[in-house]
C-alpha positions in Angstrom: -64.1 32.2 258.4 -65.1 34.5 255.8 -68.8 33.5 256.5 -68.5 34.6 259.6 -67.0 38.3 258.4 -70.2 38.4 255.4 -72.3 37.5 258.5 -71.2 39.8 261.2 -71.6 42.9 258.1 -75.3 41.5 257.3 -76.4 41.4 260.8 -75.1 44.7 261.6 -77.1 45.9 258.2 -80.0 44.0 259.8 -80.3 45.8 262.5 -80.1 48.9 261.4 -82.8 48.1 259.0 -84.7 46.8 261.7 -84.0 49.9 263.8 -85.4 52.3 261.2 -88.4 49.6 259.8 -89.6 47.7 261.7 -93.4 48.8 262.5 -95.9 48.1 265.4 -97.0 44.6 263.7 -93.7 43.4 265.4 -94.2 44.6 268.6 -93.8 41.2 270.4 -90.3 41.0 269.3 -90.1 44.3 271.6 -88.2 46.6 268.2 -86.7 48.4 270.9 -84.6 45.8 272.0 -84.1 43.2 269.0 -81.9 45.7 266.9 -79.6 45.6 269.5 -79.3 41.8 270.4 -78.7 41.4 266.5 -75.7 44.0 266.7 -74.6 41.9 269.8 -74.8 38.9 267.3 -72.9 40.7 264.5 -70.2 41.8 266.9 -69.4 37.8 268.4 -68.8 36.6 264.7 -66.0 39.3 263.9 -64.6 38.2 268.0 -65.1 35.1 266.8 -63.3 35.7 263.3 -60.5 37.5 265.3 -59.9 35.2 268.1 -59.4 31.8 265.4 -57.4 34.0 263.5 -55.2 34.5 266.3 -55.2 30.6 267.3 -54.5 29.4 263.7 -52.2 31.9 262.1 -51.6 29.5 258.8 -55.6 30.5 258.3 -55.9 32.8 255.5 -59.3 35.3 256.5 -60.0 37.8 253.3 -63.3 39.2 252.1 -62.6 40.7 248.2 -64.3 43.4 247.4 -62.1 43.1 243.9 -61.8 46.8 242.0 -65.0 48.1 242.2 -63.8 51.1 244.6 -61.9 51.9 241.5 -58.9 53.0 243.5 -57.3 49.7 243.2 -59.0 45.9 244.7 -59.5 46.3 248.3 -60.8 43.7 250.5 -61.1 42.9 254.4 -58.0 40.5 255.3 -57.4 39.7 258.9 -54.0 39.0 259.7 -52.7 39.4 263.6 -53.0 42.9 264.2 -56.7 42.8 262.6 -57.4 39.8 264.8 -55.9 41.0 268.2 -57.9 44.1 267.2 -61.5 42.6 266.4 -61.0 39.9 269.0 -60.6 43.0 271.6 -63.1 45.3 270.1 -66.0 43.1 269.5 -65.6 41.1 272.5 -66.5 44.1 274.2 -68.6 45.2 271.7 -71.0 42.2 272.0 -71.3 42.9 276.1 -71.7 46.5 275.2 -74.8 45.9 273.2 -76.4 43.6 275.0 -76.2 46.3 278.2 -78.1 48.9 275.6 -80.4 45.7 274.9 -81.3 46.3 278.4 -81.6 49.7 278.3 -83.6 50.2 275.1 -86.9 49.0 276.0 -87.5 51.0 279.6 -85.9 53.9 278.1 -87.7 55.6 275.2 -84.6 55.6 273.1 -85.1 57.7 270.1 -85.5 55.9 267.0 -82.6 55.3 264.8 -79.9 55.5 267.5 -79.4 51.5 267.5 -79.0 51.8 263.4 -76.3 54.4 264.1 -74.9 52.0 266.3 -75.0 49.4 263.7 -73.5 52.0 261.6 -70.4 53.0 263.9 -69.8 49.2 264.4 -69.8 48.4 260.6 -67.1 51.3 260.5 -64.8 50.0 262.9 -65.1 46.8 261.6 -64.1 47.7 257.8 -61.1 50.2 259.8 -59.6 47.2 261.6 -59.6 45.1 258.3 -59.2 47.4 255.2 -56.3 46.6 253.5 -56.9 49.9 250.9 -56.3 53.3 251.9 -59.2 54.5 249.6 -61.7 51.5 251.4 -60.0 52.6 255.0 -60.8 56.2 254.5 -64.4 55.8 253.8 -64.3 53.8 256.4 -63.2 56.7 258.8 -66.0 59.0 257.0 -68.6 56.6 258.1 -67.5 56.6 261.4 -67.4 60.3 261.8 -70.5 60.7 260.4 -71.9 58.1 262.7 -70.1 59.8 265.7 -72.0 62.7 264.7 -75.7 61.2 264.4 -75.2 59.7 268.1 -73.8 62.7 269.5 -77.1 64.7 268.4 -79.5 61.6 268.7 -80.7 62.8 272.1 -83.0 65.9 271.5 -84.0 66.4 275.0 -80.6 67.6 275.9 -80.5 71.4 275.3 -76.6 70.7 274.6 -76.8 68.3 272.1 -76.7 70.3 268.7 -73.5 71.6 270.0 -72.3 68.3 271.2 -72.7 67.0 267.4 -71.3 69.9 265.8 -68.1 69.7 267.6 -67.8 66.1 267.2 -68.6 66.5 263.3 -65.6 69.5 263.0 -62.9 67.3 265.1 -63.9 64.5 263.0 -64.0 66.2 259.6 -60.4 67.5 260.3 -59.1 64.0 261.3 -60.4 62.5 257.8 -58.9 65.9 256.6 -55.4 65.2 257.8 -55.8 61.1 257.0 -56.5 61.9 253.6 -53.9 64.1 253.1 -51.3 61.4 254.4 -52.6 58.4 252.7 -52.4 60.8 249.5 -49.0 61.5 250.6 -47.7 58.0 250.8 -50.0 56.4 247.5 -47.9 59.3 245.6 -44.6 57.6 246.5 -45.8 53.8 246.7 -47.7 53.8 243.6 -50.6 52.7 244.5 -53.2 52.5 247.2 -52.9 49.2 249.0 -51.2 49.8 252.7 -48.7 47.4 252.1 -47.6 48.9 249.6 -46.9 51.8 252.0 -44.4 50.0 253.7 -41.8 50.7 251.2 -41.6 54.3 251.3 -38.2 55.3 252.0 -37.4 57.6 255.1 -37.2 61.0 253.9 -39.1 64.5 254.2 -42.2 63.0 252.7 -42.2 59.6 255.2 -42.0 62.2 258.3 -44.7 64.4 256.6 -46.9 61.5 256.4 -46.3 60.1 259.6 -47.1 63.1 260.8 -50.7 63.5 259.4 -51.5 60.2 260.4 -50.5 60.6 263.8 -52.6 64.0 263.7 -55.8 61.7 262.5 -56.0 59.0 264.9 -54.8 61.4 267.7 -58.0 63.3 267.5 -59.8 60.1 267.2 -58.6 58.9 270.8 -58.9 62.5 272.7 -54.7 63.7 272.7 -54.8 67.3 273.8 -55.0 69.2 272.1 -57.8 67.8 270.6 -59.6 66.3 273.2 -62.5 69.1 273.3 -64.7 67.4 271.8 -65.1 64.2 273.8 -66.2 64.8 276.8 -68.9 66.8 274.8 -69.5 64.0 272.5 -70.0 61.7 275.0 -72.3 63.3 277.4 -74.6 63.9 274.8 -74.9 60.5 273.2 -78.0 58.6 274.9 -76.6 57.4 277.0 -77.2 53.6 276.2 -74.9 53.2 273.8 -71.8 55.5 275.2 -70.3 52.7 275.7 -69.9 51.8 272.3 -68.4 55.1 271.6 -66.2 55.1 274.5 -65.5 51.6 275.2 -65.5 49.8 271.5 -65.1 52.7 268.7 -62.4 54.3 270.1 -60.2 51.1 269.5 -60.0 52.4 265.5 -57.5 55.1 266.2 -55.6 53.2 268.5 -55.2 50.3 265.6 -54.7 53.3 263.4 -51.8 54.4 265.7 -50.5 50.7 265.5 -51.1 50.1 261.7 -48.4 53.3 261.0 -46.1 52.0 263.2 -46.1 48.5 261.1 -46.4 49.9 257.9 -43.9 53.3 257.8 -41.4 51.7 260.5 -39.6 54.4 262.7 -41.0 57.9 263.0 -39.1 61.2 263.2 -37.5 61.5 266.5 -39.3 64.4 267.1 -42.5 62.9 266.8 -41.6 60.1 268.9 -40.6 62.8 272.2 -43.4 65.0 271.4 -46.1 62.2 271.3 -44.7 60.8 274.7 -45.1 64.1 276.1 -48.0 65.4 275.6 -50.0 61.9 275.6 -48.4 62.0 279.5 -50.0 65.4 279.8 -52.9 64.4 278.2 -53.5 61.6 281.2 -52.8 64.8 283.5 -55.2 67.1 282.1 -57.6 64.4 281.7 -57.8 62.9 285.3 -57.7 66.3 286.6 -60.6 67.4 284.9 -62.5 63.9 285.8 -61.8 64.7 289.5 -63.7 67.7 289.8 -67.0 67.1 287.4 -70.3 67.4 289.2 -71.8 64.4 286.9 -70.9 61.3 286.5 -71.4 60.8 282.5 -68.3 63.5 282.7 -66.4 62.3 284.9 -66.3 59.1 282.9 -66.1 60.9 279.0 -62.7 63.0 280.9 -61.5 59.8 282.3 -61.5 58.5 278.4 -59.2 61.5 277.8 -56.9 59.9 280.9 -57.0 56.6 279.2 -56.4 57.6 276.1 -53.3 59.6 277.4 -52.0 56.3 279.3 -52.5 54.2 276.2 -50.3 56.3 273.9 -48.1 56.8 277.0 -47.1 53.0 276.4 -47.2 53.7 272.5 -44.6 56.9 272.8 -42.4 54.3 274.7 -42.6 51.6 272.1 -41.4 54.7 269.1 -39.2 55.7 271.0 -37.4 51.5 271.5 -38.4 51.6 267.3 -36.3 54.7 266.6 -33.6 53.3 269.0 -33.8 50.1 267.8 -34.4 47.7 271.0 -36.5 45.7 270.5 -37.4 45.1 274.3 -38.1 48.3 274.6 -40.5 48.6 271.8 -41.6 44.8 273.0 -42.8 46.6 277.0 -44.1 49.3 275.4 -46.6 48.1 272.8 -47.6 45.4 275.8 -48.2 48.2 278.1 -50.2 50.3 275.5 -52.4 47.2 274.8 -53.0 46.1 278.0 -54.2 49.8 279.0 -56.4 49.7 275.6 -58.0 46.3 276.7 -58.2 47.2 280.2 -59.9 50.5 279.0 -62.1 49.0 276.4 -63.8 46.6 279.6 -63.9 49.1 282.1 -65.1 52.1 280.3 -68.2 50.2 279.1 -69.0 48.7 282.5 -69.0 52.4 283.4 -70.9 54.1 281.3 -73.2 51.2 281.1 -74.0 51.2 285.0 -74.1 54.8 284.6 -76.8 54.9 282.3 -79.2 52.7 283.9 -78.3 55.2 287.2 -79.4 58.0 284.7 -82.6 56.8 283.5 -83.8 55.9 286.9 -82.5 59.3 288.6 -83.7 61.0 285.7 -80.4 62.9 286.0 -76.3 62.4 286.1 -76.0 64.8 288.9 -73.5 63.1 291.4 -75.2 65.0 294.1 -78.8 63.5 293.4 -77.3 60.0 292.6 -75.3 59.3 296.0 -76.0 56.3 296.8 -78.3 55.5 294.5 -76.4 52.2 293.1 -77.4 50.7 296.1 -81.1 50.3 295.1 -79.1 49.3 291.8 -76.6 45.8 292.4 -76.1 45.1 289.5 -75.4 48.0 287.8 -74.1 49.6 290.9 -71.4 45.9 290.8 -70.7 46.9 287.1 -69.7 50.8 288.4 -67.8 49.6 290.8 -65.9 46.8 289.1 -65.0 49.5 286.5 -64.2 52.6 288.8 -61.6 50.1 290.6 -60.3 48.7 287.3 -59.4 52.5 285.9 -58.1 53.1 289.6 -55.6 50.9 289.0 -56.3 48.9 291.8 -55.3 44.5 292.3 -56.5 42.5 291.4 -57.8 44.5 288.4 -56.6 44.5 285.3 -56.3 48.3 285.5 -53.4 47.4 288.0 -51.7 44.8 285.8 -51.5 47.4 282.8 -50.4 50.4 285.0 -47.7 48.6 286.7 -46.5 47.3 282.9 -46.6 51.2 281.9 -44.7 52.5 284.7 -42.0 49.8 284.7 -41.8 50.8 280.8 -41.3 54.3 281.7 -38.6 53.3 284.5 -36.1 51.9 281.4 -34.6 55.3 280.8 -31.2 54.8 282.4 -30.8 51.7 279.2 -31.4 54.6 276.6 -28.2 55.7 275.0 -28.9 59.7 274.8 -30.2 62.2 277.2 -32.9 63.2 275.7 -34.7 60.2 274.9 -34.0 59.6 278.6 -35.4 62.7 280.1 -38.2 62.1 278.0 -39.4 59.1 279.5 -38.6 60.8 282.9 -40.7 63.4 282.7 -43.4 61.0 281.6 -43.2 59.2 284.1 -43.4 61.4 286.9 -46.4 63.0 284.9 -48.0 59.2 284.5 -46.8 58.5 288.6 -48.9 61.8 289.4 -52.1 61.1 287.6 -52.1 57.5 288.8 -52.3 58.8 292.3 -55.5 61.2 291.1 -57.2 58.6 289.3 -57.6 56.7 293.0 -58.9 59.9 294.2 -61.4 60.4 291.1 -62.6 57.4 291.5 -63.0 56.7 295.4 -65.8 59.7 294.6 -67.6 57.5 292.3 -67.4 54.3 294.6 -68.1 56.0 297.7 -70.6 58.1 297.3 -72.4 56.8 294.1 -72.4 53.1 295.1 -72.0 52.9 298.5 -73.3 56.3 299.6 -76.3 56.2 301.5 -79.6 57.0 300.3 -82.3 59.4 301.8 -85.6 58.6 302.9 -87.0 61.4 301.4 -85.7 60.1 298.2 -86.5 56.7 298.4 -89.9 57.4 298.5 -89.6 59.7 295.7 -88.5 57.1 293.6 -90.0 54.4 291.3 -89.0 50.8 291.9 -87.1 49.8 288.7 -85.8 46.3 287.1 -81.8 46.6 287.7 -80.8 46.5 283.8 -83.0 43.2 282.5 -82.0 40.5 281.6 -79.7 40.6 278.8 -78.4 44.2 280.3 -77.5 41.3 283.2 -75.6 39.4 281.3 -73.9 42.1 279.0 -72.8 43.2 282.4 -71.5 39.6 283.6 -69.8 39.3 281.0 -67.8 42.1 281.5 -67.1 42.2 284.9 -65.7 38.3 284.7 -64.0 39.3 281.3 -62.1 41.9 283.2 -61.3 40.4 286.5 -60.2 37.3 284.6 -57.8 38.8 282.2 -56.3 39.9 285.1 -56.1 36.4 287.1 -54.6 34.9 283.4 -52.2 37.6 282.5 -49.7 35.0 281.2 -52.5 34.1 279.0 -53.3 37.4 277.8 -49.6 38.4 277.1 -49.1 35.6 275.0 -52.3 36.4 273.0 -51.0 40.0 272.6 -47.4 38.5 271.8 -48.9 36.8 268.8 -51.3 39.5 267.7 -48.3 42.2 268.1 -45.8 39.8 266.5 -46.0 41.6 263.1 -44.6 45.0 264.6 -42.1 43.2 267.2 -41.1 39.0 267.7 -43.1 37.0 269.4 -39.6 36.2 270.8 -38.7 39.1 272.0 -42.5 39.9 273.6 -42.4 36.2 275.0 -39.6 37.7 277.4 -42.8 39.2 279.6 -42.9 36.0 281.1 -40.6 35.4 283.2 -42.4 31.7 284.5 -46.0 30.4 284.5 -47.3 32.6 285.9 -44.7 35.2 287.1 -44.1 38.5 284.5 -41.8 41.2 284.3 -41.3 44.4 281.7 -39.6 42.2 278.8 -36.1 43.3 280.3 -34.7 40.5 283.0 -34.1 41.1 286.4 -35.7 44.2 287.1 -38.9 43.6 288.2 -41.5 40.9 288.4 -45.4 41.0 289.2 -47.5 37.7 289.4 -51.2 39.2 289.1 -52.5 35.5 289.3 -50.8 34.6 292.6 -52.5 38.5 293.6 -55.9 36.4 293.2 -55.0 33.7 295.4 -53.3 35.4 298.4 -55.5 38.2 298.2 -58.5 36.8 299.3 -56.3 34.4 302.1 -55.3 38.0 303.3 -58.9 38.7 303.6 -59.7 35.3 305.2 -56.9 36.1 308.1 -58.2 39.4 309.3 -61.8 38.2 309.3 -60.6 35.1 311.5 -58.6 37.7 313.7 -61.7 39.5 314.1 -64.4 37.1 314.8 -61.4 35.2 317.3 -61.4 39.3 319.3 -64.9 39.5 319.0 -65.6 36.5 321.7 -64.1 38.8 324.2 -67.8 41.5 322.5 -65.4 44.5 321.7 -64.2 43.9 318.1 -68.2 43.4 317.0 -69.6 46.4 318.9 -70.9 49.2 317.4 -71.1 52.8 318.8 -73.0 55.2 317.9 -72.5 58.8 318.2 -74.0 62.2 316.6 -71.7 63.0 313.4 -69.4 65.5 313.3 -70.6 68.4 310.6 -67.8 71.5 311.7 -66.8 73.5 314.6 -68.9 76.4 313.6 -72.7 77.2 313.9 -74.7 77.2 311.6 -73.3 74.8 309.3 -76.3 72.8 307.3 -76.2 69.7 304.8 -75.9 66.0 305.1 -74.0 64.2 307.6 -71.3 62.9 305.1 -68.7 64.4 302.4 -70.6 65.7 299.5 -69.0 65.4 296.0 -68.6 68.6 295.8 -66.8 68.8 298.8 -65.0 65.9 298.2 -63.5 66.9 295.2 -63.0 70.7 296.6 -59.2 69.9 297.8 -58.3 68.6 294.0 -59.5 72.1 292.7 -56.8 73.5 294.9 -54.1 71.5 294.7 -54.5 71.4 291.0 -55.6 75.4 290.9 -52.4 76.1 288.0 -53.9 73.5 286.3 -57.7 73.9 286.2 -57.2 77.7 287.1 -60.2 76.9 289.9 -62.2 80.1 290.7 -63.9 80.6 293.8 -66.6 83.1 294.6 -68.6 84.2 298.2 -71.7 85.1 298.0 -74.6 86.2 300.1 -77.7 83.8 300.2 -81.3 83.6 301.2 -81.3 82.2 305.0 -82.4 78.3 305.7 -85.3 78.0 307.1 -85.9 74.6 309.3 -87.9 72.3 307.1 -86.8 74.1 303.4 -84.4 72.8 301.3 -80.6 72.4 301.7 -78.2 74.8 300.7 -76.3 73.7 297.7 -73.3 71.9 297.8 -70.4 74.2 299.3 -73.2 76.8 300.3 -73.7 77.6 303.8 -70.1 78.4 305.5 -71.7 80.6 308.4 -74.7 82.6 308.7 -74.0 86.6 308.5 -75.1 89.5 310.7 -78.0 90.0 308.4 -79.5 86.4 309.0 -78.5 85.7 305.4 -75.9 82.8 304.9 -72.4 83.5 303.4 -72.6 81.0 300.4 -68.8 79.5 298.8 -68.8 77.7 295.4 -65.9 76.5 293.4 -65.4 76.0 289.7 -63.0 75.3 286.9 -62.1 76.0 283.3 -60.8 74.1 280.6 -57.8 75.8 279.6 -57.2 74.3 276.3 -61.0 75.3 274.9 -60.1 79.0 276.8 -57.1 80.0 275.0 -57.1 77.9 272.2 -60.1 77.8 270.4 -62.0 80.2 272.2 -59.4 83.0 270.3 -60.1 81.4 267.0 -63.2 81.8 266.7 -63.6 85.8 265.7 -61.2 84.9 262.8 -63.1 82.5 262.1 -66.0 84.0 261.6 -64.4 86.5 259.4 -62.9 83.8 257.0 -66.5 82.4 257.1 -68.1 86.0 256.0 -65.5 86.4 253.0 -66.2 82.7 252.0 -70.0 83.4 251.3 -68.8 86.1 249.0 -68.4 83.6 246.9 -71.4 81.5 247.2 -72.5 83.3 243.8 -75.0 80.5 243.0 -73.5 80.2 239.3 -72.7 76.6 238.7 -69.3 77.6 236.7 -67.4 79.9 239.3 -68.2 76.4 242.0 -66.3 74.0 238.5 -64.0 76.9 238.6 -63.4 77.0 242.3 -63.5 72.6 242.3 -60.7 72.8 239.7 -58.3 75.5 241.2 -58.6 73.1 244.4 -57.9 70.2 242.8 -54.7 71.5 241.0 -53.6 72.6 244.5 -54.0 69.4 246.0 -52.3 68.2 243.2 -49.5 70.5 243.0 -48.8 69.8 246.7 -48.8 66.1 246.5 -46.3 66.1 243.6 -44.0 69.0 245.2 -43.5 66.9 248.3 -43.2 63.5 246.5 
């Protein structure tokens, strides 16, 4: 098994080497495209690694590096969070980079953006299996860094210095705030190895700690208030491989988030409420914001923010059954949080990988120039679909299998011995009840009007005729698609996997209690609820079968068949110009309102040029009524993002200031930097030992 670990690192060296080398003499390999396959091929050897590791838990799986580091021997050792965690994140991995495979060649990719791939894969991997905190913090660096490179990679995009910056800063401060913590914690253990960190006692330094780390991998995975920087991040990435980013990298903070709670045991109660709370209003504000974006790489990179706040939703639970200790509670918790984080990890790569072979044949992301267009698109338009219905939360999906675990976790409050660990979990639950109901909305917008929205024949004949992804994009996106609907007709299957990867931070025992039979489940706790998403599979499509009988049975009689056609209905007034059919704009327009207090919409009326018969259309939510003049009274709609408004926005006069009295200093003589090195160091120092 350790072959296969040496293996996975080489080929994922390979291809960045490849990526960066590899001349025109090898052009029938098709460069574009091989560096890409052979991170596909890196990725299925650590799945592979993970998913034996799983199945044989006697196996011992390390890779030494011994004490060359020279904090202490470090090596790569897999036990059964590592392997639920690699099993999860390379199986999607190896789909996602086979759908950039497809990508690469018909899309002038810019040249070094699969060996930053490489790069952010090689990151995740070492993350997921460090077992030093020296070896797991470079680790983070190297993902930041590559983060960063991807973020920027695409040039055209008059955003995308920006983009990078941001994603560099909110990186930088997340290593910041992880090195501080591991510091924190190697002071009191001794040492740097993790396990070591697991006998820190509870005390002022423990909380402290747990505190930075949460901080760390909380920025990694979008919590507001810290999520500014993803839906940046994302949209600027080519748009290839954001589904690495989004669907497979993203998976570090969330094992980050699980490693603390197996190493340093309970948190601080506080932490436990606050995290709950805000990662519910995180899955607010994020859906929210997804609902009303005009282009579809957004709507996706804010639905990550969603996700992100549904995943540590289930985690907040699971503190909160740790600090009580109940274990059932902890047990429905860390099950619903990994289902979500699986369910996530399939369906946000099936999204952003239809969505960038949408983008490369539009030539835009533009929801109003791509309606309809996954029609000339099946496969990719299939992989959209499957995806917008699985982050719906939808049956048979496994989007719905998760979300119904989450909310049944949530609905345990009345068990919980003090008020406000129970109010808590209310008020997180109506937040999680609410943005369940927007997520159908956000994504019927997607579905509707991207996939099955039809297309004009003005722009039809504007348009290229394509190949729909290639072949290995194909299969990248089979893969997925079947992955995800069939985790969801084997749930029992999957929950026992996740029983035995999660059985170092709760029994196997006590997760085994999911299953109530076979094939029936129910939220760990008896008699409250059960949910059988296999038998959803079978009568679901009988369902189907019933109502298509009824209607072909009525349609002997030539009324249930017949189709009427009429002139559609555009509005009671004059005047009114656009296409016969909801526009996205206008689709989204009544979730601008009805969330006004929390996007603070702004609406403005203005007067336009008139339409002329035969010119272009109006723009979406333009043209309400023509005026006296002749001129037409235009209506537009927008919204702001409130944390970036009156959070940073303020901060950054001062920090300009702090910026203009630090190049005082820059003095360009080499002893005042020792000097300034030194005086740091001792105050690093200082603070380490006051608080051990």
């Amino acid at each position: 098994m350790t072959a296969l670990i040496i293996a996975g690192l080489l080929l994922f060296a390979a291809a960045a080497l490849i990526d960066t080398l590899v001349g025109p003499a090898f052009k029938r390999l098709r460069p574009a495209q091989l560096p890409y396959l052979v991170c596909a091929a890196g990725s299925a050897c650590l799945a592979a690694t993970g998913a034996r590791a799983l199945v044989d838990p006697g196996v011992s799986v390390r890779l030494s590096f011994g004490a060359w580091l020279g904090f202490g021997t470090s090596s790569l050792a897999v036990d059964q969070l590592t392997a639920l965690f690699w099993l999860l994140t390379f199986g999607v991995a190896t789909a996602a980079c086979l759908t950039a495979a497809g990508w690469a060649p018909r899309r002038a990719a810019q040249k070094g953006t699969a060996a930053c791939t490489a790069l952010v894969l090689a990151a995740v991997a070492v993350v997921q299996g460090a077992d030093n905190a020296f070896l797991f913090l470079l680790a983070w660096e190297a993902l930041t860094a590559g983060f960063y490179l991807l973020a920027g990679a695409d040039r055209t995009r008059p955003d995308s210095v920006a983009a990078s910056v941001t994603t560099f800063v909110f990186g930088k401060v997340s290593g910041a705030a992880l090195l501080f913590g591991l510091l924190l914690l190697a002071s009191r253990s001794g040492g740097f190895s993790l396990a070591g960190f697991a006998h820190v006692p509870p005390g002022l330094l423990h909380g402290t700690a747990w505190t930075l780390l949460v901080v760390a991998f909380a920025i990694k995975v979008g919590l507001v208030p810290v999520q500014v920087w993803m839906p940046r991040g994302y949209a600027a990435a080519p748009a290839g491989v954001r589904a690495v980013m989004a669907g497979v990298a993203v998976n570090a903070g969330f094992y980050g988030l699980w490693r603390t709670l197996g190493l340093l045991g309970p948190p601080p109660t506080w932490l436990a409420l606050t995290l709950l709370l805000v990662a519910a209003v995180t899955a607010l504000l994020g859906i929210a914001h997804a609902a009303v974006q005009g282009r579809l790489e957004r709507v996706i990179a804010y639905s990550s923010v969603e996700n992100a706040g549904l995943i540590c939703t289930g985690y907040g639970v699971a503190l909160v059954g740790a600090r009580l200790d109940e274990p059932r509670l902890m047990a429905v918790g860390l099950l619903a949080a990994t289902l979500q984080a699986a369910a996530h990890a399939i369906a946000k790569t099936l999204l952003f990988a239809g969505a960038a072979c949408l983008e490369s044949v539009a030539g835009t992301g533009d929801l109003e120039q791509l309606r309809g267009m996954a029609r000339r698109l099946p496969w990719a338009g299939t992989g959209l679909a499957i995806g917008a219905i699985t982050l719906a939360g939808l049956p048979p999906t496994a989007g719905f299998v998760s979300e119904w675990f989450l909310l049944e976790s949530l609905l345990q409050q009345f068990r919980l011995p003090h008020l406000p660990y129970a109010l808590a979990l209310a008020g997180a639950g109506a937040l999680i009840a609410l943005t369940a109901g927007f997520a159908s909305v956000t994504f019927v917008r997607v579905v509707g009007m991207t996939v099955l929205g039809p297309r004009t024949e003005e722009r039809l004949a504007r348009e290229p005729r394509h190949l729909d992804l290639g072949g290995t994009g194909r299969a990248g996106m089979l893969l997925l698609a079947v992955g995800g609907l069939a985790m969801a007709a084997l749930t029992p299957l999957e929950l026992r996997v996740l029983a035995r990867g999660l059985s170092g931070l709760v029994p196997a025992a006590v997760s085994g209690g999911a299953l109530k039979s076979a094939w029936v489940t129910q939220p760990v706790y008896g008699d409250f609820s059960i949910l059988s998403a296999s038998w959803l599979w079978v009568t679901m499509p009988l369902l189907g079968a019933a109502v298509v009988v009824v209607l072909l049975i009525g349609a002997s009689r030539g009324q249930a068949l017949r189709v009427r056609r009429v002139p559609a209905w555009r509005s009671a007034s004059g005047g009114v110009h656009g296409d016969d059919q909801y526009t996205p704009f206008g689709y989204a327009n009544p979730t601008r309102r009805i969330l006004g207090a929390i996007l603070l919409t702004r609406t403005r009326t203005a007067l336009l040029a008139p339409h002329s018969p035969g010119g272009p259309e109006p723009s979406p939510g333009a043209g309400v009524r023509p005026a006296a003049t002749g001129a037409v009274l235009g209506y537009s709609s927008d919204v702001m993002e409130v944390v970036e408004t009156y959070v940073y926005r303020p901060l950054v006069r001062p920090l300009r200031g702090l910026v203009t009295v630090a190049k005082r200093l820059q003095s360009g003589r080499l002893d005042a930097y020792l000097a300034y090195m030194l005086i740091t160091l001792v105050a690093v120092l200082a603070l380490v030992t006051a608080l051990a």
